[in-house]
C-alpha positions as semicolon CSV with decimal commas, in nm:
position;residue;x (nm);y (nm);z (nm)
1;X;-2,594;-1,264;9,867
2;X;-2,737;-1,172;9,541
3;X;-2,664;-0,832;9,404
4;X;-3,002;-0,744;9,220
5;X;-2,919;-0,467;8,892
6;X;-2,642;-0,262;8,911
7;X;-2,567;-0,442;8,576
8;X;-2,302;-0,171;8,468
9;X;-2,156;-0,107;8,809
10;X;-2,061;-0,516;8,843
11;X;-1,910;-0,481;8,498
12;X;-1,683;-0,210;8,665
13;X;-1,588;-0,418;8,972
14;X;-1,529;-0,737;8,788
15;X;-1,280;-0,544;8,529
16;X;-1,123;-0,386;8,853
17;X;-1,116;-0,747;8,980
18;X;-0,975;-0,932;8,687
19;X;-0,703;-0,623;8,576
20;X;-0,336;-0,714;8,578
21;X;-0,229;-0,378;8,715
22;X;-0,356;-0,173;9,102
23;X;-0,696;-0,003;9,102
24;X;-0,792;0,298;9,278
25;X;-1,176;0,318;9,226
26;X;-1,439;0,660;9,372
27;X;-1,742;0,518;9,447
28;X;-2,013;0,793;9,565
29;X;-2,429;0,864;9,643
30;X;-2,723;0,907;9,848
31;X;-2,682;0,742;10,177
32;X;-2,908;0,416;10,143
33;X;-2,845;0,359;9,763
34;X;-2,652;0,037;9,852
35;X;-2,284;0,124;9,786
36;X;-2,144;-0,074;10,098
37;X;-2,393;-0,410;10,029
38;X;-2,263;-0,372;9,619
39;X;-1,911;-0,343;9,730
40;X;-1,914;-0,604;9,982
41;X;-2,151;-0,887;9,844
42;X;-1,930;-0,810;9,508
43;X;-1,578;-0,924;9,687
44;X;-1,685;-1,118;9,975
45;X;-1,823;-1,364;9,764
46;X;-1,482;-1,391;9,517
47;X;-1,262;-1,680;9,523
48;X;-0,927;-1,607;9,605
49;X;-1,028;-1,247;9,745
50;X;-0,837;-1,138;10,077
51;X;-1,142;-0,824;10,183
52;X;-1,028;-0,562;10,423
53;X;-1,289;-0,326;10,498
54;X;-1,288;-0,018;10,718
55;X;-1,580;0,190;10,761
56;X;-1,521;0,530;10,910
57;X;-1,747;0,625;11,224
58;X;-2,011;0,875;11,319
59;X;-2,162;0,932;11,675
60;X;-2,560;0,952;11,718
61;X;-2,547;1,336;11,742
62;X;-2,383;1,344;11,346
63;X;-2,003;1,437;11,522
64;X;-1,735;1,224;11,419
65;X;-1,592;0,933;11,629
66;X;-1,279;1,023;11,806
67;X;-0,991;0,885;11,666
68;X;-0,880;0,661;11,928
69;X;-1,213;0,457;11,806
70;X;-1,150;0,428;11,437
71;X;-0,797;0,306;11,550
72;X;-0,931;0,028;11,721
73;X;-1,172;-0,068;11,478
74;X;-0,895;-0,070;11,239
75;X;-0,736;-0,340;11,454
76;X;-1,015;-0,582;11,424
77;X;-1,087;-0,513;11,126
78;X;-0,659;-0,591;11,063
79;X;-0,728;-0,875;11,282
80;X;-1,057;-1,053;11,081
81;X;-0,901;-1,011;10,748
82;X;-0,534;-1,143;10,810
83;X;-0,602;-1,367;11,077
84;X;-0,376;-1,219;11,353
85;X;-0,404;-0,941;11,559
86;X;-0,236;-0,669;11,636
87;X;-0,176;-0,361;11,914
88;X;-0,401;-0,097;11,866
89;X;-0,199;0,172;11,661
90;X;-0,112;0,515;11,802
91;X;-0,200;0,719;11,482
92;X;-0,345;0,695;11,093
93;X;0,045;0,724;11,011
94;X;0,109;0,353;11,229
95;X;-0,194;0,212;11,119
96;X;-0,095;0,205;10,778
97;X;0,236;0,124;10,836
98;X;0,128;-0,224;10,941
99;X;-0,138;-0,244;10,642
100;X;0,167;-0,152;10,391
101;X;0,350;-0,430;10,523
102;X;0,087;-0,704;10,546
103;X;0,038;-0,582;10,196
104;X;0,413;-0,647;10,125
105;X;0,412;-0,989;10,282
106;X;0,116;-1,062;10,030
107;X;0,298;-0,947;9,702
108;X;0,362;-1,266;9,593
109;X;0,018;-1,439;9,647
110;X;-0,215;-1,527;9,403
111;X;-0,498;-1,397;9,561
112;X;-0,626;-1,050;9,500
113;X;-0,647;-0,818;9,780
114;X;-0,888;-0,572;9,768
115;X;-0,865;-0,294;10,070
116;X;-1,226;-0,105;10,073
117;X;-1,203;0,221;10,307
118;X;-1,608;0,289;10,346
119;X;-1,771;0,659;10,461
120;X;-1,385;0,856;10,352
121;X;-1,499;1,144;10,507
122;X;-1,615;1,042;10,855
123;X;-1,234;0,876;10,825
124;X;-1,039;1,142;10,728
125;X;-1,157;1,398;11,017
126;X;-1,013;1,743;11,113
127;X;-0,604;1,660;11,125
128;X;-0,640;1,266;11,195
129;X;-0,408;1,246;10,911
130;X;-0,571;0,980;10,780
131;X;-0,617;1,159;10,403
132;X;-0,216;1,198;10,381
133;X;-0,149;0,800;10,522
134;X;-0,351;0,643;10,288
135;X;-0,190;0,881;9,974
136;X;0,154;0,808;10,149
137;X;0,031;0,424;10,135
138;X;-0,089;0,444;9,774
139;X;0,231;0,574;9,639
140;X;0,507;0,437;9,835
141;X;0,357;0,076;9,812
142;X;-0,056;-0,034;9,714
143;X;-0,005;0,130;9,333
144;X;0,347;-0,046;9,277
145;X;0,102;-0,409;9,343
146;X;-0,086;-0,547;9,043
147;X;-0,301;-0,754;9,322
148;X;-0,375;-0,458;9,515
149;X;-0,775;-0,293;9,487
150;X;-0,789;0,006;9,694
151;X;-1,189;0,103;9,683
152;X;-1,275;0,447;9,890
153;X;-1,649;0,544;9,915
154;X;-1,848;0,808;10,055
155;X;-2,231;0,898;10,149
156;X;-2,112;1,256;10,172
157;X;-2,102;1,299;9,801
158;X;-1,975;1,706;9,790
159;X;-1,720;1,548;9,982
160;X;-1,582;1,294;9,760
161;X;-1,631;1,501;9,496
162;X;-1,432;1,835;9,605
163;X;-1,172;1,655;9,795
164;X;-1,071;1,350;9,585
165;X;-1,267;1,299;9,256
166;X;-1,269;1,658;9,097
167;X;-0,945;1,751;9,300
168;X;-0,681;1,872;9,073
169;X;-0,405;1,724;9,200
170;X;-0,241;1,415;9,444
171;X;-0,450;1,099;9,538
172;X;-0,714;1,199;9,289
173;X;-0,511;1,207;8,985
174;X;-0,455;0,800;9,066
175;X;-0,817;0,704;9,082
176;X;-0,874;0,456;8,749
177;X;-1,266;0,417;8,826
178;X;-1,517;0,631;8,915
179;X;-1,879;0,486;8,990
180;X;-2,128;0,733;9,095
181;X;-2,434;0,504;9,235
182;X;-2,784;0,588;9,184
183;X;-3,119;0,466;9,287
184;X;-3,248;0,201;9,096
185;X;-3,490;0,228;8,823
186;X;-3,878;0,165;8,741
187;X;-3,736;-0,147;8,595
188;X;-3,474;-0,263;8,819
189;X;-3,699;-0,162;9,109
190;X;-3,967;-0,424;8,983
191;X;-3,690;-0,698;8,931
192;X;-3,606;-0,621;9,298
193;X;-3,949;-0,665;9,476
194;X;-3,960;-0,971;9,190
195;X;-3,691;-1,117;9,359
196;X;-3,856;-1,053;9,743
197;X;-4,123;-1,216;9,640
198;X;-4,397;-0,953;9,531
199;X;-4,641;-0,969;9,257
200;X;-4,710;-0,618;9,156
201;X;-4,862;-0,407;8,885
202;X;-4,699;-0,228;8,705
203;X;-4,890;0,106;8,838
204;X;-4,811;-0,084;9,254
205;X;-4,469;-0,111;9,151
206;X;-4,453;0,307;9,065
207;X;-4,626;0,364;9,296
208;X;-4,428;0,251;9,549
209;X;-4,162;0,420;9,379
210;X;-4,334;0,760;9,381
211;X;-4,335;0,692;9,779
212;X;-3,970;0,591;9,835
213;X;-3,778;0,636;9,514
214;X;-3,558;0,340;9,395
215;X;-3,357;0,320;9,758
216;X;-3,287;-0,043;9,833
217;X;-3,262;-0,006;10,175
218;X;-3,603;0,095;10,202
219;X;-3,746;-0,120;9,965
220;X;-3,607;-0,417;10,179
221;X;-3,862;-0,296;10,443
222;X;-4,193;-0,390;10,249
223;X;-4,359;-0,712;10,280
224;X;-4,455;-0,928;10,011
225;X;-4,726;-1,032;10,267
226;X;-4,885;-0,724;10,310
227;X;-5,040;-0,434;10,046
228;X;-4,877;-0,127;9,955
229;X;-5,044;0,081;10,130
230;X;-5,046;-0,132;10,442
231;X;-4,656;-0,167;10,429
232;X;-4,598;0,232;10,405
233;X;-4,875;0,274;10,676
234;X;-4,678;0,040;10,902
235;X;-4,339;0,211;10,832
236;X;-4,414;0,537;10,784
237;X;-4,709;0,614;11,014
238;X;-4,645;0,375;11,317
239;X;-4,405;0,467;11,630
240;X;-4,232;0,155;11,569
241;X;-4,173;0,220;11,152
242;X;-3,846;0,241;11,041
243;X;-3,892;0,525;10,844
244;X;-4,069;0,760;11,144
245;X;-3,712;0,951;11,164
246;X;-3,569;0,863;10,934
247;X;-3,567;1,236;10,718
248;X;-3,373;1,383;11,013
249;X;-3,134;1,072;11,011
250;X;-3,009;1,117;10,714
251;X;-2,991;1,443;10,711
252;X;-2,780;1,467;11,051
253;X;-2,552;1,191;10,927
254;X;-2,459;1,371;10,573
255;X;-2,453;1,749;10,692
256;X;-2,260;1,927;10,985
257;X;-2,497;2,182;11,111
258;X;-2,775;1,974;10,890
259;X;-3,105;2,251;10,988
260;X;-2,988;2,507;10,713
261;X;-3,056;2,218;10,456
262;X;-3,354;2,102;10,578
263;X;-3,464;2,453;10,569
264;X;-3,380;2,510;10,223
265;X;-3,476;2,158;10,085
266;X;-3,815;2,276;10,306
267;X;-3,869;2,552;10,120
268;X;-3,783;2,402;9,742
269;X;-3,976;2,114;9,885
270;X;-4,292;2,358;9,892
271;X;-4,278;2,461;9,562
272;X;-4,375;2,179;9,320
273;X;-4,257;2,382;9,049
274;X;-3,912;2,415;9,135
275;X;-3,733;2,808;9,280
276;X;-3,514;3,025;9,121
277;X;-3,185;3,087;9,321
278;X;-3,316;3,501;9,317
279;X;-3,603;3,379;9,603
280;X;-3,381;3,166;9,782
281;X;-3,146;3,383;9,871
282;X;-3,430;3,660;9,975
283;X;-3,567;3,378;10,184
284;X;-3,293;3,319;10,377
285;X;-3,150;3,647;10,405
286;X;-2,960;3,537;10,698
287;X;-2,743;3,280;10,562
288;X;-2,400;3,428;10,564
289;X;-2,128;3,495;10,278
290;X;-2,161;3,139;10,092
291;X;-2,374;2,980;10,276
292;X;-2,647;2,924;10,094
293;X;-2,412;2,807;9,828
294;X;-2,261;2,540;10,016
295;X;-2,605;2,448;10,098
296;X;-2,712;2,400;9,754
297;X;-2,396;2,244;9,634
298;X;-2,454;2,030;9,990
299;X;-2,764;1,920;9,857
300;X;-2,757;1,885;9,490
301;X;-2,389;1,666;9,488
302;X;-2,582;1,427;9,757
303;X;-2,920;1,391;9,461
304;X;-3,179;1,539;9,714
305;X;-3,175;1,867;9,450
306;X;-3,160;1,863;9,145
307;X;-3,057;2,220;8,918
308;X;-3,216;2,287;8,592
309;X;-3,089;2,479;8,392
310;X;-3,274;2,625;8,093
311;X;-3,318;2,576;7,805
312;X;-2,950;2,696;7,628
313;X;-2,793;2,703;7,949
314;X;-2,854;3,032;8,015
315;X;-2,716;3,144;8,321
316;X;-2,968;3,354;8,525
317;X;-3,309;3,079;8,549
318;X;-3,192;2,831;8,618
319;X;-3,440;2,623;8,856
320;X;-3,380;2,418;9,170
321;X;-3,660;2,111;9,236
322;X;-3,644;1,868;9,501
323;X;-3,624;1,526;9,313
324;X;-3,579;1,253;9,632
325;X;-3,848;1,110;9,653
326;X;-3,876;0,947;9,992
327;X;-3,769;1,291;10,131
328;X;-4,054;1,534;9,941
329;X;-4,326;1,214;10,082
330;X;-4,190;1,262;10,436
331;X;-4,226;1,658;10,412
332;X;-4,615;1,656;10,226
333;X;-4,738;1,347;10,437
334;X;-4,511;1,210;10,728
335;X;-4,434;1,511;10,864
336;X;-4,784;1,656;10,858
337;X;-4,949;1,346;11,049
338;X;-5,060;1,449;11,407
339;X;-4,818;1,300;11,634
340;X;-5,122;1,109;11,813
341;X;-5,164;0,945;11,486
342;X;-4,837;0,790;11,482
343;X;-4,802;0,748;11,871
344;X;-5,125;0,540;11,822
345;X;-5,085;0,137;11,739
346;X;-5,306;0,020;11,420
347;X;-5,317;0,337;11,263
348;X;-5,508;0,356;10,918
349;X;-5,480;0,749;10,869
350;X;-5,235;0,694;10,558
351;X;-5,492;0,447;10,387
352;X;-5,750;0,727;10,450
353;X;-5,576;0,964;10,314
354;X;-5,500;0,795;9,994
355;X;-5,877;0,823;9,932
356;X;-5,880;1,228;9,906
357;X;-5,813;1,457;9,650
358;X;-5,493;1,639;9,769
359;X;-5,332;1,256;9,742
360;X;-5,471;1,217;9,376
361;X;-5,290;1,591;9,336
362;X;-5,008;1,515;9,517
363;X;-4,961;1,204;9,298
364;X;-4,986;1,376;8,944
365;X;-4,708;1,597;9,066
366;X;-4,484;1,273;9,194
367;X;-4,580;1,078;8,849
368;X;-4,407;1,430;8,636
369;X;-4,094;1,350;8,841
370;X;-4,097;1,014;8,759
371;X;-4,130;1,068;8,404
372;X;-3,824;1,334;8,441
373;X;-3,619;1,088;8,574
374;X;-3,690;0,813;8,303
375;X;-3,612;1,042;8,031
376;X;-3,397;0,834;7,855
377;X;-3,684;0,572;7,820
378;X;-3,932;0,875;7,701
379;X;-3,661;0,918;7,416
380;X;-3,595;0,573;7,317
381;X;-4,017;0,490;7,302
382;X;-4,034;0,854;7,084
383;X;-3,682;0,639;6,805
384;X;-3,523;0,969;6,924
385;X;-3,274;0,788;7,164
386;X;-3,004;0,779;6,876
387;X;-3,045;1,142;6,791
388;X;-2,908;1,437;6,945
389;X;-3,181;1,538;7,175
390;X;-3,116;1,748;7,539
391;X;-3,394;1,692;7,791
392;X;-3,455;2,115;7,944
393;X;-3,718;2,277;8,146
394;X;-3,835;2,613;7,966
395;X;-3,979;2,905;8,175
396;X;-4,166;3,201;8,024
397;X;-4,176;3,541;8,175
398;X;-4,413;3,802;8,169
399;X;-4,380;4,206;8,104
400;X;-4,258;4,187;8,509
401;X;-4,025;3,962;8,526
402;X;-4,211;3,692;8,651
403;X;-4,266;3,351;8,555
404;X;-4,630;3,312;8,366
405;X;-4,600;2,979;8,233
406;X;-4,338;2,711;8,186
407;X;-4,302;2,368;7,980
408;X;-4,179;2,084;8,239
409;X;-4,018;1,831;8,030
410;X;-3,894;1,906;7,657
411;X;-3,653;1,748;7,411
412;X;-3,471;2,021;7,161
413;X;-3,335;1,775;6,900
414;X;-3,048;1,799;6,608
415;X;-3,325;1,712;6,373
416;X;-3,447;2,083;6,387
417;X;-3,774;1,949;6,602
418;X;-3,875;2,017;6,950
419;X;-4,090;1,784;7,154
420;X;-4,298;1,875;7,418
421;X;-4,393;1,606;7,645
422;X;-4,755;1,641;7,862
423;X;-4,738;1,430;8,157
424;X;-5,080;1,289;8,299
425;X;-5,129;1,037;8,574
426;X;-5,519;0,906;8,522
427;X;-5,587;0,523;8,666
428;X;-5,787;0,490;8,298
429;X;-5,705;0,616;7,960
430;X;-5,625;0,972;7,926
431;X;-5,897;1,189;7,777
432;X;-5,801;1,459;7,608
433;X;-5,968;1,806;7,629
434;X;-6,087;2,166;7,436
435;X;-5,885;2,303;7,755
436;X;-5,585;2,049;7,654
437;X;-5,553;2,169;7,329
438;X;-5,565;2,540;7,409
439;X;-5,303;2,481;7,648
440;X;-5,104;2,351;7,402
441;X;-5,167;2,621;7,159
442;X;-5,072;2,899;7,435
443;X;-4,700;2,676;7,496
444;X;-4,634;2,676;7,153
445;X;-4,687;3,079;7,103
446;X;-4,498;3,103;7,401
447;X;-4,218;2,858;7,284
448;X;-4,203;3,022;6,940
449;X;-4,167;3,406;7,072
450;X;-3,883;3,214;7,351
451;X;-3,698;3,104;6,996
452;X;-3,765;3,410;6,846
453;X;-3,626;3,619;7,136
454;X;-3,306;3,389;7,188
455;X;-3,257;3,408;6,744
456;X;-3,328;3,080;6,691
457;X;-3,399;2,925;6,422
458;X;-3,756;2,830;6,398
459;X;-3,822;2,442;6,487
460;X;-4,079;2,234;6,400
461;X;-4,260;2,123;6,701
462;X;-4,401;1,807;6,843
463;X;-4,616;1,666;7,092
464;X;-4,560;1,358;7,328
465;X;-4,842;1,255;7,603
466;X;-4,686;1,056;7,904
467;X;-4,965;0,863;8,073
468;X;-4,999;0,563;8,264
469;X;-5,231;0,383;8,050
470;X;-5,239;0,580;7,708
471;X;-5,459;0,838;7,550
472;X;-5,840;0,786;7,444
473;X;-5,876;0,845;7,069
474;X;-6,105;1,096;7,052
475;X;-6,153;1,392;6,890
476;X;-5,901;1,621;7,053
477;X;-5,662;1,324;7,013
478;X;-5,730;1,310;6,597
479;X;-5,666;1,688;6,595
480;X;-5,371;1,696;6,766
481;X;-5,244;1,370;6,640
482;X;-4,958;1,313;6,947
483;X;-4,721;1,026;6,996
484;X;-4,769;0,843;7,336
485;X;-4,576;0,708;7,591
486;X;-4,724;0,454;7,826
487;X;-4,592;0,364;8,175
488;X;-4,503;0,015;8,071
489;X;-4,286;0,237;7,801
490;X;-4,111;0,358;8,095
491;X;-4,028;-0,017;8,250
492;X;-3,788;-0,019;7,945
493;X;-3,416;-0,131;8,027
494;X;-3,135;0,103;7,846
């Protein structure tokens, strides 16, 4: 099948594919990004490939599979790649004696064989001794192979990256690639639905992102044959919708002992302005020793948090914002929807609620993360792609200590400037306001004493409006004279 974007990650796999020497390639992310359809649809569909895929096992209630399973789904698997089968091995240790040979027996082949061990860490349970076979494996005989590909890949992405890719010594001191995969962008999102066979606007296509983020797998629910709204009422909001239970799906399948991070990502969740790690750890009180930093760790390594720092990096502020957007959709709307609603067939209570006011609000909050996520584009409509130029948050305090006022999205540049970037969702043209421009006069002061406070030099300072349709050129606009950036700005390809 066709693998839609991942334009960079391809470029990976078909260098891995075409190397003269063995590969050991990390690939890591959300569950649902795709990273067992890109692997798969990648090799599967290679000439002279031999594919072996294994895919470790979980059990409905989020334990893993006993071991005795994996081993015999390691035989078929043995069995459909190679074309013979074998006796169901006694241990990780047998099972990879027989793959070391096979692989042996191959050496001299022309074909490239490419051994993809999906979900690591639902493999490698509590002393299966599957971790220390395949490093065994690796060493002894699949690195000494220029036709060997070993691929390993995880959902569980503190995992991967604790245990093999920022481990400081053994099997992770072989890897050669390292793809982390995220969800797809505004742009490749559109080419996707493009290529389903939807006709969108631009404003449909973000919106649907808003809803559901750039995850394949749910995109591949919608129907070009139905509207937006009707597709997310039918998945979302009916019994039968795929996406019903989803949230606590995911969350079981990623995270042992998975209610402390729906608690936390709850909380952060609830607070559309992001919490400092100070009130999380007053809110849950209860969490012992480093809990709640697992937690976070838990959650930001797997993209469901995201950590701001501040601007310079200090240490204490730094922010924590939920940032998936299928799960903070599920939590304001899915969640909240009577269960009668949902138990009932033909339900229209989502298009309703599109129609009120806390959806329009709800929506200007989803369209800021948006913009925060297509940063890069932001910078490259602004020329200031090429130029040294860190995307921060910046929070100001008052006399208290607590935060008065804060600037969501702003570029400090190496060409002595600072842009500030207003984000606005409006269905029309923007129309700038008295209240607008006093605003901006009261973030300025504030950003000039922050400078001032942290001996900085003083920057000149520039304003960016990111709207969906542009700015009206009145007479606020004339005055303050800012650059724009327009949603079809943030369609751009990098």
């Amino acid at each position: 099948m066709e693998i839609i974007a991942r334009k960079k990650e391809k470029q990976i796999l078909q260098s891995v594919l075409t190397s003269e020497s063995s590969e050991l390639v990390a690939i890591y992310g959300r569950r649902r990004i795709g990273k067992t359809y890109l692997v798969r649809n990648f090799f599967e569909s290679c000439k002279s490939v031999i594919y072996f895929e294994l895919t470790g096992q979980k059990r409905e209630s989020g334990e893993y599979a006993p071991i005795k399973y994996q081993l015999a789904n390691f035989s078929y698997q043995f069995e459909r790649s190679f074309g013979r089968g074998i006796t169901v091995p006694n241990s990780w240790q047998d099972a990879f004696v027989v793959l070391r040979k096979e692989v042996e027996r191959l050496k001299k082949t022309s074909s490239k064989l490419v051994l993809f061990f999906d979900e690591l860490p639902w493999l490698c349970t509590p002393r299966s001794g599957f971790f220390e076979a395949l490093d065994q494996a690796w060493n002894t005989t699949f690195e000494r192979q220029p036709n060997v590909k070993v691929i390993v890949c995880g959902s569980a992405a503190s995992w991967m990256l604790k245990k093999l890719i920022h481990a400081k010594a053994g099997f992770s001191r072989r890897i050669t690639h390292k793809i982390r995969l995220s969800p797809f962008s505004l742009e490749e999102t559109e080419k996707y639905l493009s290529n389903r066979g939807f006709d969108l606007s631009l404003i449909s296509v973000a919106e649907v992102y808003m809803l559901l983020g750039g995850i394949p797998y749910y995109l591949n629910f919608l129907s070009p044959q139905k509207s937006i709204y009707q597709n997310i009422e039918d998945e979302c909001f009916d019994i039968n919708g795929r996406l019903v239970d989803e949230y606590d799906l995911i969350f079981s399948s990623l995270f042992k002992n998975s209610e402390g991070h729906k608690k936390v990502t709850e909380f952060v969740a609830a607070r559309q302005k992001g919490v400092l790690l100070k009130e999380l750890t007053n809110k849950f009180q209860s969490f012992r020793g480093g809990s709640m930093a697992r937690i976070l760790d838990n959650l930001v390594s797997s993209s469901f948090i995201r950590k701001e720092p501040p601007l310079y990096n200090e240490n204490k502020g730094a922010v924590y914002r939920l940032e998936d957007e299928f799960v903070l959709f599920y939590l304001k709307w899915i969640k909240s929807a009577p269960r009668s609603i949902i138990d009932s067939p033909n339900t229209l209570y989502f298009q309703n609620q599109v129609q009120g006011n806390a959806y329009k609000s709800w929506r200007g909050f989803a369209f800021e993360r948006l913009c925060r996520k297509h940063e890069y584009q932001i910078r490259q409509t602004l020329g200031i792609h090429k130029i040294l130029s860190m995307p921060s948050t910046v929070y100001f305090y008052d006399s208290n200590g607590k935060r008065s006022s804060q600037i969501d999205l702003l570029f400090e540049r190496a060409d002595n400037v600072i842009s500030i970037c207003e984000m606005k969702y409006c269905e029309g043209e923007y129309e700038l306001s008295k209240s607008d421009i006093n605003d901006l006069v009261i973030k300025k002061e504030d950003l000039r004493r922050y400078l001032t406070s942290k001996k900085k030099a003083r920057k000149d300072i520039h304003i960016c409006y990111v709207t969906p349709n542009g700015v009206n050129p009145n007479k606020y606009f004339h005055q303050l004279q800012p650059s724009m950036v327009t949603l079809e700005d943030l369609f751009q390809g990098k």
